[in-house]
N, C-alpha and C positions, 0 to 999 in steps of 0.2 A: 434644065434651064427654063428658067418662065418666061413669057413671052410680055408684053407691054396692056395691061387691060383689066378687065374687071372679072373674076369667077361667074360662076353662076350663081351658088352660095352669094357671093358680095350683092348681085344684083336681088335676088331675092330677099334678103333683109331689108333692101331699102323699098322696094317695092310694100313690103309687111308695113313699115314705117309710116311709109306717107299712107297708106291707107288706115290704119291707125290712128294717126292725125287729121285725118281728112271725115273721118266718122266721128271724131271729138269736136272737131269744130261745126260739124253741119246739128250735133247736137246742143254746143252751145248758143247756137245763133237761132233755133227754132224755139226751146224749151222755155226761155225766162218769158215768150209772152204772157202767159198765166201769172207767171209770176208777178210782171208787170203789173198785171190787172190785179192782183191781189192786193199787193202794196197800193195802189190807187184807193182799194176799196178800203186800207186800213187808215188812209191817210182821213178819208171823211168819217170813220168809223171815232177817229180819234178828236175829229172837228167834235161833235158830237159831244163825247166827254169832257172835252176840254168846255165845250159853251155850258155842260151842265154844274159844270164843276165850279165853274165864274160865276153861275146864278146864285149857288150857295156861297160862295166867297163872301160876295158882295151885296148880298140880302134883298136883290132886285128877282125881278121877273124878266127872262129874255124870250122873246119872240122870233121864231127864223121863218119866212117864208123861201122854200124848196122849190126851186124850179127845176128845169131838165138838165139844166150845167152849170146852175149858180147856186146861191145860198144871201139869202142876205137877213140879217138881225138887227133886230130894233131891243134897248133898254129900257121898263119901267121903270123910271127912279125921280122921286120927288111932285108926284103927281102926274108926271107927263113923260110921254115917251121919247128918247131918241135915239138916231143913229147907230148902229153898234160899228167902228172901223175894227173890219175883223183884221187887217192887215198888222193890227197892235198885237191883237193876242194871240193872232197864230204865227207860226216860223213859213208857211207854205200855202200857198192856191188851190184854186179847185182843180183838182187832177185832169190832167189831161185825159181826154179821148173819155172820160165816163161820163154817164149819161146816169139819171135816173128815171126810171120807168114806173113805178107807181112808190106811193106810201101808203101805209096804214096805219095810223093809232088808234091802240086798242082793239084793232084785229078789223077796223072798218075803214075800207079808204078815206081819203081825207078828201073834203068837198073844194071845190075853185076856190081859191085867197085864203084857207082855212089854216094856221100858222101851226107852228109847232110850237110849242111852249116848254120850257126848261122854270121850274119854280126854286126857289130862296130854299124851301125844306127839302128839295131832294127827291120828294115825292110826285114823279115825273107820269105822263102816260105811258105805256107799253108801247113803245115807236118799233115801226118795219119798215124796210128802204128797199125794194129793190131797184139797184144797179146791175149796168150796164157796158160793156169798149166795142159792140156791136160781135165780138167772137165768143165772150165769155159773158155770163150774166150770173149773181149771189146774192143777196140779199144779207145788207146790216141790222140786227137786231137789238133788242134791248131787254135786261133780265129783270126782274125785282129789284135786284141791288141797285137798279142804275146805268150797269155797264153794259157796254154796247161791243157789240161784236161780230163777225162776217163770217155767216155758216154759209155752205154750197148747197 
């Protein structure tokens, strides 16, 4: 005759259970911060391409001056410079929580106000970014081709 209750077997299975699922979740809620940052870092990696890739579109010269959490771009077109609202050509913002910590083109940091320049031919300088979310920091590059990309 059984009595009213739980075996010892039944309890230890559920015990196996929740700790199981309680090491899946402590692993899901720590692990995507990198990830986080990574995607951050692809998101301006992609800014990037996509401004170089508009310069030749469009047979202009784009200028962006980099600051620590911004980005802002000016158009040479028709003698004179203006505006660029990146808000048109891109789908998303400057990523949260990154920071960038220096640049280099051509392998020399870049001096006060000194802009980045994207040209009409494609024929871009050798651009370095490092970024930053204060836990993680990689740096975006740029290959011969053009493309830009986020090594650690």
């Amino acid at each position: 005759m059984r009595t009213k209750g739980f075996t010892l077997i039944e309890i230890m299975i559920v015990l196996v259970i929740m700790g199981v699922m309680s090491a899946v979740a402590t692993i899901s809620i720590t692990a995507p911060s990198y990830s986080r940052f990574l995607a951050s870092a692809e998101k301006l990696t992609a800014t990037f391409s996509i401004l170089s890739d508009d310069a030749i579109y469009t047979s202009s010269v784009i200028a962006c001056s980099l600051g620590s959490g911004n980005i802002t771009c000016s158009r040479y077109r028709d003698g004179e410079w203006e505006d660029l609202d990146l808000k048109k050509l891109l789908s998303w913002s400057w990523p949260s929580g990154l920071v960038v910590k220096q640049v280099l083109i051509n392998g020399n940091p870049i001096k006060e106000k000194q802009q980045i320049k994207f040209l009409p031919s494609g024929d871009n300088d050798s651009l370095s970014v490092e970024v930053s979310n204060g836990e993680f920091s990689s740096w975006i590059d740029s290959d011969l081709a053009g493309r830009y990309k986020v090594s650690n």
